[in-house]
Each structure stands twice: as structure tokens, then as C-alpha cells.
C-alpha positions in Angstrom: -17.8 -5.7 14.4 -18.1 -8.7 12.4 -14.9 -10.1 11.1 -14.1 -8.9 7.5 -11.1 -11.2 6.5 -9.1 -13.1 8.3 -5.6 -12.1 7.7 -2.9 -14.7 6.2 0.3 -14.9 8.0 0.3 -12.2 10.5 2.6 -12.5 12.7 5.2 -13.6 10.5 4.3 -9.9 8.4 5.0 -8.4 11.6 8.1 -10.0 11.7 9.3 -9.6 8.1 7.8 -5.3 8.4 10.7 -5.0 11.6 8.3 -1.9 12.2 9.8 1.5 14.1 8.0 3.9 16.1 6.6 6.4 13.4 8.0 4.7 10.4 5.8 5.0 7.1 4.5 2.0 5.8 2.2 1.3 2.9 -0.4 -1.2 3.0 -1.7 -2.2 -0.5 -3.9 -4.1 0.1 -6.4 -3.1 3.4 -9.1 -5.8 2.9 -10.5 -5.8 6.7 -7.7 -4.2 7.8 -5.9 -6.8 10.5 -2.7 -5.9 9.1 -2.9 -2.7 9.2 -3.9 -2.4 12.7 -1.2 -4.4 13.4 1.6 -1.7 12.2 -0.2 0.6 14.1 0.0 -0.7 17.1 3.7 -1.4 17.2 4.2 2.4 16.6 3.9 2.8 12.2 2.1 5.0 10.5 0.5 3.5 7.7 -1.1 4.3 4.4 -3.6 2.1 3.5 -4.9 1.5 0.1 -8.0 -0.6 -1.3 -10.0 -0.1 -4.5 -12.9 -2.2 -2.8 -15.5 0.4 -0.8 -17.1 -2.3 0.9 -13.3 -2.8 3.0 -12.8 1.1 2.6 -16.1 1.6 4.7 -15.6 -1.3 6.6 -12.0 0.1 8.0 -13.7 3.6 8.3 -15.7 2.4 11.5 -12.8 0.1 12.4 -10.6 2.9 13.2 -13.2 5.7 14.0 -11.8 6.0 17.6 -8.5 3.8 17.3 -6.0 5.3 19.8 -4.0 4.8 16.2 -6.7 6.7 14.1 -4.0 10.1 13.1 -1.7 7.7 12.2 -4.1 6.1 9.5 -4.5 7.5 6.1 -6.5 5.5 3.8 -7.3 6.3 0.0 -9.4 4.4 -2.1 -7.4 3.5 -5.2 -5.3 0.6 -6.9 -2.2 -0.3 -5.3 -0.6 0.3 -8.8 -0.8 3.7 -8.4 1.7 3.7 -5.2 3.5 6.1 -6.6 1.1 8.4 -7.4 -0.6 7.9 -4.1 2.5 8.7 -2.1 3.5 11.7 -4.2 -0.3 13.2 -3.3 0.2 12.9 0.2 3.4 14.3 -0.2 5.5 11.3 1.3 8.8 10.9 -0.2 10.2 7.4 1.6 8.8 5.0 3.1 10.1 2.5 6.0 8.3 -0.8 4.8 5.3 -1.9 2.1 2.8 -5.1 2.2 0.6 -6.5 -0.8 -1.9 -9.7 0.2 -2.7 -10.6 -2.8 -5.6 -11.9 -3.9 -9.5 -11.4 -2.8 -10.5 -11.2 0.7 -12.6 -13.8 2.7 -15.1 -10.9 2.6 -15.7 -11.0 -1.0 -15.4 -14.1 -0.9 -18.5 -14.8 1.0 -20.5 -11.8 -0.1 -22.2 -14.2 -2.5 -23.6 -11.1 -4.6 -19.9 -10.2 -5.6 -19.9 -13.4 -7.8 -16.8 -15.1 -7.0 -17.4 -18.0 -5.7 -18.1 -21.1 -8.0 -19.9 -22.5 -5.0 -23.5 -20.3 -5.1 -25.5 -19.2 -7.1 -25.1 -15.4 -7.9 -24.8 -12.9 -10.6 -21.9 -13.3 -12.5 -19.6 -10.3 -11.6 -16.3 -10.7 -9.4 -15.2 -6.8 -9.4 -13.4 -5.6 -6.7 -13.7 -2.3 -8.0 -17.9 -2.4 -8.2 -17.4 1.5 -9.9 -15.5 -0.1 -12.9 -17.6 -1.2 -15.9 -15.9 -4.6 -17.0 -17.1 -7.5 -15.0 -17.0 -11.5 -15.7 -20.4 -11.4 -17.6 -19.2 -9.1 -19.8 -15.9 -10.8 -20.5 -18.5 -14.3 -21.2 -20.5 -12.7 -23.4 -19.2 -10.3 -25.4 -15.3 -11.2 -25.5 -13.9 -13.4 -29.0 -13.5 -17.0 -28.5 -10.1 -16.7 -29.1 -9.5 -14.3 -26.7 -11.6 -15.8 -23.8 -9.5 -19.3 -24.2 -6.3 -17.5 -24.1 -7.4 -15.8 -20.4 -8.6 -19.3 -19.1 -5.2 -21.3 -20.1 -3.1 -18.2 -19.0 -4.5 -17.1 -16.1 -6.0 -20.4 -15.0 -3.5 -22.5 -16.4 -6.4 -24.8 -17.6 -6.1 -27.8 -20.4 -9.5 -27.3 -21.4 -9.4 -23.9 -21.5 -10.3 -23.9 -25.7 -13.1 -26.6 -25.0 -14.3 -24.1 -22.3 -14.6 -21.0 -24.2 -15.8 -22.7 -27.5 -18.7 -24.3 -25.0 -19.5 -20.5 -23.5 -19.4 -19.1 -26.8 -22.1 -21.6 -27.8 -24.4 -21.5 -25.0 -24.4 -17.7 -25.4 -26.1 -17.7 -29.0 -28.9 -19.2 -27.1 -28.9 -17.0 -23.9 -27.1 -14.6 -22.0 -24.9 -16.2 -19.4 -26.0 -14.7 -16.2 -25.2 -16.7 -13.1 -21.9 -18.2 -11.4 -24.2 -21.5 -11.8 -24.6 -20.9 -15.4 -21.0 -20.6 -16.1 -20.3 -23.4 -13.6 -22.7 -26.1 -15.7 -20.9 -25.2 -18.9 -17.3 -26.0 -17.3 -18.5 -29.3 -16.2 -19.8 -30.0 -19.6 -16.8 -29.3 -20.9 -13.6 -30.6 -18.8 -13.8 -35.2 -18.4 -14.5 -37.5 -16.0 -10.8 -37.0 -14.7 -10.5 -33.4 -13.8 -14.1 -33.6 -12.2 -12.2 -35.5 -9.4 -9.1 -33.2 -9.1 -10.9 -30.4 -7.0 -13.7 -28.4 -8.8 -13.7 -28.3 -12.4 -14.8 -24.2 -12.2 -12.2 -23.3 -9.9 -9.7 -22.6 -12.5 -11.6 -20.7 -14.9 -13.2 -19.0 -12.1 -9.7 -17.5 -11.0 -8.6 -16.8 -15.1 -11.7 -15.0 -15.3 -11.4 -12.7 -12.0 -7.8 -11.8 -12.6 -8.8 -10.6 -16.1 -11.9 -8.8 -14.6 -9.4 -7.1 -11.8 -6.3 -6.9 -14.3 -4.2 -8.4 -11.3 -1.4 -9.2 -13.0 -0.5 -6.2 -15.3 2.3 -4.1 -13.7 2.9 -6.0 -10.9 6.8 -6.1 -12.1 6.9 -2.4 -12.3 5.1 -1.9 -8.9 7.4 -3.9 -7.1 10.2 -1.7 -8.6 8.2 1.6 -7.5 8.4 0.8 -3.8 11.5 -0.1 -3.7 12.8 3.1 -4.9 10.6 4.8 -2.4 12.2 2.3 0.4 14.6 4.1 3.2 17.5 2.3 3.3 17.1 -1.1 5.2 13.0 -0.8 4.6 11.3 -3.7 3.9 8.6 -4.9 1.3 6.6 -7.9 2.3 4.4 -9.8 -0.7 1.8 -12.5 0.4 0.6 -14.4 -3.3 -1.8 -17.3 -4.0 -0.9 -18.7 -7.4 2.2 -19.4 -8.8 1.2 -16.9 -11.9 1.5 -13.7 -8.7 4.4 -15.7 -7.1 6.4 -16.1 -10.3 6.4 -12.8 -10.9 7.4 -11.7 -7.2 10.2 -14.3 -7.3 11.7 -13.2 -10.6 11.5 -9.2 -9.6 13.4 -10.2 -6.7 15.7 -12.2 -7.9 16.7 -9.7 -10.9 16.7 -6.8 -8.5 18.6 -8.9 -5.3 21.6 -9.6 -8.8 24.5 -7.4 -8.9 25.7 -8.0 -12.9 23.3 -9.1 -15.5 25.5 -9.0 -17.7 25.9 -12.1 -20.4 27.6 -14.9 -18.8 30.0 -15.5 -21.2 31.4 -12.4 -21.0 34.7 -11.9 -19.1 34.3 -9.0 -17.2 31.5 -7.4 -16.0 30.5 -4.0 -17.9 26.7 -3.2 -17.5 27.1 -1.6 -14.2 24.1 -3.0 -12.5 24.2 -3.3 -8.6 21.8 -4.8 -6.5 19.2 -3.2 -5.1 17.7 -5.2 -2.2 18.5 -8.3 -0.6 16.4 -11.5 -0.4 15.2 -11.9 3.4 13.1 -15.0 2.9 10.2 -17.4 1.6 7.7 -18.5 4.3 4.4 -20.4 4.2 1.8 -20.9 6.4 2.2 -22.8 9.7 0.3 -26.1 10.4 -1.5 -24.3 13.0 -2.2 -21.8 11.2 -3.4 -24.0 8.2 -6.2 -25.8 10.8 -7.8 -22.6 11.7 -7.8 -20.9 8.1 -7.7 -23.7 5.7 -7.6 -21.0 2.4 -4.2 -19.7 3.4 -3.3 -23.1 2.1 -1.8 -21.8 -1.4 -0.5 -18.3 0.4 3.4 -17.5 -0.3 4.8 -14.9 1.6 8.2 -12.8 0.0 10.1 -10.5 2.0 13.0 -8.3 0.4 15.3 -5.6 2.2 16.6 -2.4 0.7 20.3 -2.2 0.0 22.3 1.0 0.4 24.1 2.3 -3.1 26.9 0.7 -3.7 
């Protein structure tokens, strides 16, 4: 089979996942599935989880006749609805989860998804090709307002208000159709400066596919969800791409990895909060691993370990 996605710091998931022979382990995000096969065949049993039926399918064949194949569940679904998920299959702990965030090289270069600003295509960028909302419809139908506030939040672009009051314009005339489309009205709208800071579409391109996908949105509580399912000593592994995922990672660690949050300026310590995992590590990408897959550039990889109870 052709390759689906190439995955982003493998071994060191391996690694960070410490996996046992017939531990349970939860892979959010299946894409092509490399990580996946990877628990498998150090002795895991994994459910696998992806709301994309092109990976879904794609995984299907992968595993037909894996040696591994009865160890494999996968369900097509959100990785928000772990809990749910888990509950279904009537699995009460796990030994270890993984989320790679982000979109796949897959959709990536399946031009006719729409998320690339570098061809031409129809402006989509759904991972989820059964829900309704997709880019075009956020580009032509959302408020002005609204459509600034998603480019300077989830992009973290300057010209975000330039940009949307430049869609909003070009719309009265025409539908906005194409990637290209879009594209041409970002360069008319950012100066000469950002045009030679990487491509000018790239951040609204990213705003606009996390809004289509509603990445963000209970990411927090998520976290929080597999931890409590975590055996004692389990691990949870997170691989993000923008600071916007990895803040969020970072902080949910960090708050759950605290014993007192109390107020600092009180004396003694009376919320009663303990810690529930401790931080393992950040890691990155290796150089070598940067000159064969040049888009795990950005990757950040979290790794967390469940505490017993105090």
C-alpha cells in the first residue's frame, strides 16, 4: 500500500507509551495508522479512533490480515468523545493514550480536501466529509466580525480584520469557491512585508480549518477524561503543531502535575487539591528526523504519567 502519512516522532511515542504486553491504549488520532501498528507490535491492544473515512478505510486494509488484527478495534468518531467511546466498548482503564494533532500528510495532499493554500481546489478542509460546515461556508455566509475574530485567534494573524473585510467584499460580487480564490484575496490584503515571511494564506488557511474541524474546543476537558481512565503509572502522549494546541496541552499539564492551587498568599494550604500526573517530558523532532520529513518542523510532543492517590 501506498504510504498514508508519515508519522511524526515515532520512536520517541514508543518510548514515551512504555507499552506492556496486552495493555489498552487509545489512539486518537489513526491518520495512516503507523502508530498504531507500532503499539501493536510491541504487545498493546489498541483502540483507534478517526473521524476521517478516508484513514478509517485506509487502516481497514492495512490490518486486514495483521498477525495484530484482534487486538485492533477502530471506531469512527471524534477523539472528544473518548469517554464515550471507551464506555461503549465496555473498557474501564486504560494503560496509555496518543493524540497527533493536526491533519495528516494524506489530506494534506488529497488536493480535493481543500487544505492546502498551494493548489487549486474547492474550498473545503473537513476532516469529517459527513459534517455539513466546511471553509466555503464559513467565507461566505459567516459576519465579518465573526470571520476576523477566527483568523486573529486561530491564526494569530495582524491582518486578520483587513482579510475578512476583503472576503466579505469580494463575496457581494461572487461566491468564493476555490483555495485560489481565497488565496488571491489574502495577498491583496496583508503588505509587501508579510509576503516575504512565508506565505501570506498560510495563517488564515490554518484559522479557518481549525474553525471548520472545531480543534480546539474541549481539548482541556479531554485531556482530563483520559487521565481519569489512566491505570496508575499509564501514560498520555500529545504531539501539537501550533502554539494555540500546545498552550493548551502545557497548561492542562501543568495545572493537573500541581498539588495546591490554592492563592499564594495564603498561609496554609486548604483547597485540598493533589496532583494527578507527573510531567515526563517536552521533546521535538530530531535533526534527522527533520531532513527526511521537513513538516514535523513545528511538531511538539507532551508526555505525562499518572500518579497514584495521594
Amino acid at each position: 500500500m501506498e504510504p498514508y502519512h508519515i508519522p511524526v516522532m515515532f520512536d520517541e511515542c514508543m518510548e514515551a507509551l512504555q507499552v506492556k504486553d496486552d495493555g489498552i491504549y487509545f489512539d486518537g488520532t489513526l491518520g495512516g495508522g503507523s502508530h498504531t501498528a507500532g503499539i501493536l507490535s510491541r504487545g498493546g491492544r489498541v483502540i483507534a479512533v478517526d473521524r476521517d473515512d478516508d484513514a478509517i478505510e485506509y487502516c481497514r486494509q492495512r490490518f486486514a490480515d495483521s498477525p495484530f488484527a484482534d487486538h485492533l478495534t477502530v471506531v469512527k468518531s471524534n477523539f472528544k468523545d473518548f469517554s464515550h467511546i471507551i464506555a461503549k466498548l465496555g473498557v474501564k482503564k486504560i494503560d496509555g493514550a496518543l493524540l497527533d494533532l493536526g491533519i495528516s500528510s494524506h489530506q494534506i495532499s488529497s488536493v480535493e480536501r481543500g487544505f492546502t493554500f498551494q493548489q487549486d481546489a474547492p474550498l473545503d478542509m473537513r476532516m469529517d466529509r459527513e459534517q455539513k460546515l466546511s471553509a466555503k461556508d464559513i467565507v461566505n455566509s459567516w459576519p465579518q466580525e465573526k470571520i476576523a475574530d477566527v483568523i486573529f485567534d486561530y491564526g494569530e494573524e495582524k491582518f486578520a480584520k483587513r482579510i475578512a473585510a476583503n472576503i466579505c467584499a469580494f463575496r457581494q460580487k461572487k461566491e468564493i469557491e476555490t483555495t485560489f480564490e481565497l488565496v488571491d484575496i489574502i495577498k491583496h490584503s496583508v503588505d509587501s512585508a508579510a509576503m516575504k515571511n512565508g506565505h501570506p494564506a498560510k495563517r488564515t488557511f490554518q484559522a479557518l480549518r481549525i474553525a471548520v474541524n472545531d480543534e480546539l474546543s474541549g481539548l482541556g476537558e479531554l485531556i482530563e477524561d483520559i487521565v481519569n481512565k489512566l491505570n496508575v503509572g499509564g501514560r498520555i502522549a500529545i504531539i501539537s503543531f501550533h502554539s494555540l494546541e500546545d498552550r493548551i496541552v502545557k497548561r492542562k499539564f501543568a495545572f493537573m502535575a500541581t498539588d495546591c492551587i490554592c492563592d499564594k498568599t495564603l498561609p496554609v494550604c486548604v483547597c485540598g487539591h493533589k496532583a494527578d500526573i507527573k510531567i515526563i517530558g517536552k521533546y521535538r523532532p530530531s535533526e534527522k528526523e527533520l531532513d527526511k520529513n521537513p513538516r514535523s518542523s513545528s511538531a511538539t510532543l507532551r508526555v505525562a504519567e499518572k500518579l497514584a492517590k495521594k
